[in-house]
C-alpha positions as CSV (number, residue, x, y, z in Angstrom):
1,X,192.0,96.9,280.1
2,X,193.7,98.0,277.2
3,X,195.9,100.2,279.0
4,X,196.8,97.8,281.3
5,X,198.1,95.6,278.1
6,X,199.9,98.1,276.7
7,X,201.8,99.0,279.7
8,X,202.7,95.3,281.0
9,X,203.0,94.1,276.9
10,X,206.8,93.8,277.7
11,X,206.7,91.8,280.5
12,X,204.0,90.0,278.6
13,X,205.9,89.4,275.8
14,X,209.2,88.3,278.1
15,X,207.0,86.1,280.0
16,X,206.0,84.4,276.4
17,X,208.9,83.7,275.0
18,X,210.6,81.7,277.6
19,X,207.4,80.0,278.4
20,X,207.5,78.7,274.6
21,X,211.3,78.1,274.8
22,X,211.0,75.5,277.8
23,X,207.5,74.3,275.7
24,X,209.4,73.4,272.4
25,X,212.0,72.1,274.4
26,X,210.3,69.6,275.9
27,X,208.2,68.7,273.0
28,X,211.4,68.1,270.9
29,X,212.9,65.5,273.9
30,X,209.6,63.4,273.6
31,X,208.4,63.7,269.8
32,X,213.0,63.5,268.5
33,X,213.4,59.5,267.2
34,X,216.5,58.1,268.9
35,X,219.3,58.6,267.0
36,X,217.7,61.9,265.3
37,X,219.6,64.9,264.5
38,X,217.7,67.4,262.6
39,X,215.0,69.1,264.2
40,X,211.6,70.0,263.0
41,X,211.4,72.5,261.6
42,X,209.4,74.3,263.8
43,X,211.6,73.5,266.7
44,X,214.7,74.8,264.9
45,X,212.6,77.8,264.2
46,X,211.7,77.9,268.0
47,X,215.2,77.2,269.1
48,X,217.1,79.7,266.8
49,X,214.6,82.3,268.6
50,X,215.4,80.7,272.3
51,X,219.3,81.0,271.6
52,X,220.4,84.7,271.6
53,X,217.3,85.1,274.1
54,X,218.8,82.9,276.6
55,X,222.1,84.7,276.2
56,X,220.1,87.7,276.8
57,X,219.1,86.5,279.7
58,X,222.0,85.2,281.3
59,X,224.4,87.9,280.1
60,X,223.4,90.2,283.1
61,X,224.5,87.6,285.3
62,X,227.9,86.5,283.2
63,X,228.2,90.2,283.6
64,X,227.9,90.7,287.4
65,X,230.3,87.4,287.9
66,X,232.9,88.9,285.5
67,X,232.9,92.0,288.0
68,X,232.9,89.5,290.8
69,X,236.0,88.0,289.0
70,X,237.7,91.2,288.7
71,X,237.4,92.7,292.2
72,X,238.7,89.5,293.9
73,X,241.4,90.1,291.1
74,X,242.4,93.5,291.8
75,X,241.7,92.8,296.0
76,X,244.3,90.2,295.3
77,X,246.8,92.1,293.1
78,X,246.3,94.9,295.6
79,X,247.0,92.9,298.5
80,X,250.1,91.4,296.9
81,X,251.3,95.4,296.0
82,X,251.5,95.9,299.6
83,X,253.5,92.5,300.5
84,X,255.9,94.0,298.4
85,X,255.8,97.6,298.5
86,X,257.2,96.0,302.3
87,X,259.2,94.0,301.3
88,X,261.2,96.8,299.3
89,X,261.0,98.9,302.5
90,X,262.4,96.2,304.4
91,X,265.2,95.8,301.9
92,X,265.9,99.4,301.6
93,X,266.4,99.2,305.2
94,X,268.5,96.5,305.5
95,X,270.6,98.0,302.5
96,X,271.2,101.3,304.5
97,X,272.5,99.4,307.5
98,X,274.8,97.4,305.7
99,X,276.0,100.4,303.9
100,X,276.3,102.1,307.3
101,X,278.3,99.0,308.2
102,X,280.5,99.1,305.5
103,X,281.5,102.9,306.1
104,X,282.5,102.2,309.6
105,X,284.3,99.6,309.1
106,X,286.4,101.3,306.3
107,X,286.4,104.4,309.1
108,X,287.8,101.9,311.9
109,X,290.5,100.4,309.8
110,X,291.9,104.3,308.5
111,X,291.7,105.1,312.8
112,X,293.7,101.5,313.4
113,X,296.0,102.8,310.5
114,X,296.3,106.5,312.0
115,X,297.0,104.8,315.9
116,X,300.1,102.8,314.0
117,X,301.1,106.0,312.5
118,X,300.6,108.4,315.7
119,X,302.2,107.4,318.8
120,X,300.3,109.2,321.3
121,X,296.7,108.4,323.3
122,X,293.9,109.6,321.7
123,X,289.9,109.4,323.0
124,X,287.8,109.3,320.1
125,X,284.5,111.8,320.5
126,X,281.7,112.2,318.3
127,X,280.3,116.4,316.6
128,X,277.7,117.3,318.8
129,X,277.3,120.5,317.5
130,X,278.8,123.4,315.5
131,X,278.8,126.8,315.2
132,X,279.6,128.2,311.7
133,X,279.8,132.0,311.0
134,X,282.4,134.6,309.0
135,X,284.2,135.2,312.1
136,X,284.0,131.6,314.1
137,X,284.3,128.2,313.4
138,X,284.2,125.8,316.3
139,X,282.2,122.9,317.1
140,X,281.4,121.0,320.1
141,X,282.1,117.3,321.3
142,X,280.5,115.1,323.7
143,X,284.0,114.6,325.6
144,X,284.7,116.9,328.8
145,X,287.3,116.9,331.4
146,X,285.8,114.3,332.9
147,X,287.6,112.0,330.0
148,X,291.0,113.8,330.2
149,X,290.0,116.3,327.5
150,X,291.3,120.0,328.5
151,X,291.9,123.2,326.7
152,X,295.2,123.2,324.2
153,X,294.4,119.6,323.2
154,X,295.2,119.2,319.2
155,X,291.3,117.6,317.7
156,X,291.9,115.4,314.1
157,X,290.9,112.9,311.9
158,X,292.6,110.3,309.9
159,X,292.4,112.8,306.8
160,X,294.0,115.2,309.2
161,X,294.1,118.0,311.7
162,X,290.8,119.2,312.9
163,X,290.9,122.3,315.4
164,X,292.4,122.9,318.8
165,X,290.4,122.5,322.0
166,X,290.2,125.4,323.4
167,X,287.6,125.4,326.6
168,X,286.1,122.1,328.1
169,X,283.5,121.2,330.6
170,X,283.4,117.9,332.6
171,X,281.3,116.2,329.5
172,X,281.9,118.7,326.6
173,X,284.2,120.7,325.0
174,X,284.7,123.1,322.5
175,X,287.2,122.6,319.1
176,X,288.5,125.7,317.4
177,X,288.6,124.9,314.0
178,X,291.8,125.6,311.6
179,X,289.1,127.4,309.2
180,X,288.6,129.8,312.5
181,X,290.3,133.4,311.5
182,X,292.1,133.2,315.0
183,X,293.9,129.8,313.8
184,X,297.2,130.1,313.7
185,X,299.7,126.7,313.0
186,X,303.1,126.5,312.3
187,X,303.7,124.6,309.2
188,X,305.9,123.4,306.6
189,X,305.8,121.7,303.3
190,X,306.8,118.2,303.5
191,X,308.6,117.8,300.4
192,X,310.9,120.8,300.6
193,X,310.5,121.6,304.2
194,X,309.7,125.5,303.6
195,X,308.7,126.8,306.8
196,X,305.4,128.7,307.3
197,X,302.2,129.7,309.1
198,X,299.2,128.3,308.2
199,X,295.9,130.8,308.7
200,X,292.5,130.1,309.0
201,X,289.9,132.4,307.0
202,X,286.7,131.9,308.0
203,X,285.8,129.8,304.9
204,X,286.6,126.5,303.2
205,X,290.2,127.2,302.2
206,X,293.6,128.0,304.4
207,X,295.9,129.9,303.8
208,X,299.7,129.4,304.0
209,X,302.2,132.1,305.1
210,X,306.1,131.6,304.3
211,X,309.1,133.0,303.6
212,X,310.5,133.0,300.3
213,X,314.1,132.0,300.9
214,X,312.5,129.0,303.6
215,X,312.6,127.2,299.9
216,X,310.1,126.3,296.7
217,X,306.5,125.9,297.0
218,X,304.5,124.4,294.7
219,X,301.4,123.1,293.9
220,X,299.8,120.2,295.1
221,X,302.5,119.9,298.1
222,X,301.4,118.7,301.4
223,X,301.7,120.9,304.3
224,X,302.4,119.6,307.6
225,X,302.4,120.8,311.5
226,X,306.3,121.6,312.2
227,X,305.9,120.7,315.6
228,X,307.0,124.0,317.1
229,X,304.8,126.7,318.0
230,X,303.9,124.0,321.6
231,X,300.7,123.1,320.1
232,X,300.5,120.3,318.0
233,X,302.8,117.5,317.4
234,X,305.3,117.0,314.5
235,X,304.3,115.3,311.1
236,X,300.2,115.7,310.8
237,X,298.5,116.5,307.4
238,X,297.2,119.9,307.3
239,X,295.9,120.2,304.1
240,X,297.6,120.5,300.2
241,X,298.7,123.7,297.9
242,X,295.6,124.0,295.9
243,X,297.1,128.0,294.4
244,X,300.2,130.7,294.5
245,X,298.9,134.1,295.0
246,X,300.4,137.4,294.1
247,X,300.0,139.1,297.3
248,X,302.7,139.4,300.2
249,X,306.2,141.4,300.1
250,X,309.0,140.2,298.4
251,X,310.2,137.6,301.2
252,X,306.4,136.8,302.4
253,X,304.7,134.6,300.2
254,X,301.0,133.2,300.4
255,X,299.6,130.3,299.1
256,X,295.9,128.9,299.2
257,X,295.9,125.4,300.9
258,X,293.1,123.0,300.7
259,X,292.3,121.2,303.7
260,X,292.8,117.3,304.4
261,X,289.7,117.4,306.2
262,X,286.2,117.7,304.8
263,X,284.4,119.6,307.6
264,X,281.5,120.1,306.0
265,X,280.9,115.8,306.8
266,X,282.8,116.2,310.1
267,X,280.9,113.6,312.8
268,X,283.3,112.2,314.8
269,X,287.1,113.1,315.4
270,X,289.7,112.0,318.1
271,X,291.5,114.3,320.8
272,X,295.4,113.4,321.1
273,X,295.8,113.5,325.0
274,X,298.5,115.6,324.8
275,X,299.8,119.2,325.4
276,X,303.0,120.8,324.8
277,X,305.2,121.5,328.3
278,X,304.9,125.0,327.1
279,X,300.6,125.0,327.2
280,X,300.9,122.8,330.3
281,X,303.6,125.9,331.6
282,X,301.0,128.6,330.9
283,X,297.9,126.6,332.8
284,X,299.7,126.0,335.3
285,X,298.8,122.1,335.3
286,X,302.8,121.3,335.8
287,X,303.6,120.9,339.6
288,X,305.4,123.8,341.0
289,X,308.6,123.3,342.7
290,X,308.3,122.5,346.4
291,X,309.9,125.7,348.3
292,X,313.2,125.2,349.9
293,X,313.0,124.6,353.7
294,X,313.8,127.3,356.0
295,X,316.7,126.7,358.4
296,X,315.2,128.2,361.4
297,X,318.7,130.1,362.7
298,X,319.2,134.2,361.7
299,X,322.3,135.4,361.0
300,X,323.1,135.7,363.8
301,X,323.0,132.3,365.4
């Protein structure tokens, strides 16, 4: 029996305690005069004890309600995290289309300013792949033969000249770029017309070809197409003087010319429907003369 004591004496003693808190509570409401404020002093002794254990008490529960508190907090803040984490997507989105916008617009009116400028039809057509090696540099373009696009067609930008086309299909075809090593353009500087040739080498840079006498060179000049050479028209941008280098004879000089065109961001261009007589001459697109009509007598009649 004394075991049994000893082992529940906590309970015991719980059990105890609140059962003499709820007795000196009610003995204070029926023995306190009306309008009393002080308690016995047996009560107050009573009560001081019944304080910090009824906080004991309750604190477990104040404890799991806080924690209650908290996750419906944190539910709520996470739930809210998400709204917006979406909401930034969604704005992130809608910033990239307007930017996207923006670009093409600025793209359509340089195009409307290059038509003005260019007096010839054009098809626009859009990189649908490239090839890039030492040797090569070429890309193809979603427009064929089926849209008027055939081999010896100049390819360019409103920056400037792209490539050449040099073989098409009936939906595709493929541009030689001037960057190719077998690029070849007959050029000249805008400002003091020196004539030249204008070579591609493979890499990022041109180079340009002329004659000393043609007249001065210098740096930062524009180069332009000549015209001659029946491949590409008078007057387009080729690229600018970036260096004069030492090499050539004394009447050939070279110069390294930065191209107008960024072709590393190349993604759409526009094929001038056009061909010299002289490429039209060697594909034999020009109709032949009709042969004269036999007279049907000999010599003799």
């Amino acid at each position: 029996m004394r075991d049994l004591l000893y082992r529940i004496r906590v309970p015991l003693l719980f059990v105890a305690l609140v059962g003499l808190t709820a007795t000196t509570m009610l003995a204070d409401r029926r023995s306190l005069p009306a309008g009393a404020k002080d308690l016995p002093l047996l009560s107050g002794a009573l009560l001081d004890v019944a304080v910090p254990l009824q906080a004991a008490l309750s604190a477990p529960f104040d404890f799991v309600r806080g924690l209650f508190r908290r996750y419906v907090a944190l539910t709520d803040l996470r739930t809210e995290n998400e709204q917006l984490r979406s909401r930034v997507a969604q704005l992130e989105e809608e910033n990239l289309q307007y930017r996207e916008a923006l670009i093409a617009s600025e793209r359509l009116e340089r195009i409307d300013k290059m038509r003005g400028e260019i007096d010839l039809p054009m098809l626009p057509a859009e990189v649908a792949s490239r090839e890039l090696s030492p040797w090569y540099r070429s890309l193809l373009i979603d427009r064929g033969r089926a849209n008027q696009v055939h081999a010896g067609m100049p390819a360019l930008t409103e920056d400037g000249v792209v490539g050449l086309v040099t073989a098409a299909s009936p939906h595709a075809a493929r541009v030689m770029l001037l960057l190719d090593r077998q690029s070849a353009v007959d050029a000249m500087v805008q400002r003091s017309r020196a004539r030249g040739i204008v070579r591609g080498l493979g890499a990022e840079e041109l180079e340009f070809e002329f004659t000393a006498g043609s007249g001065d060179v210098e740096i930062g000049d524009t180069v332009i197409t000549s015209g001659l050479g029946g491949v590409y028209p008078k007057g387009l941008r080729i690229g600018e003087i970036a260096s004069l280098t030492a090499e050539g004879s004394h009447l050939q000089q070279r110069a390294k010319l930065r191209p107008a065109v960024d072709f590393g961001r190349l993604e759409e261009l526009f094929v001038v429907l056009w061909r010299s007589p002289t490429l039209e001459l060697l594909s034999g697109d020009l109709e032949s003369p009709a042969p004269a009509a036999s007279s049907g007598s000999g010599p003799g009649s």
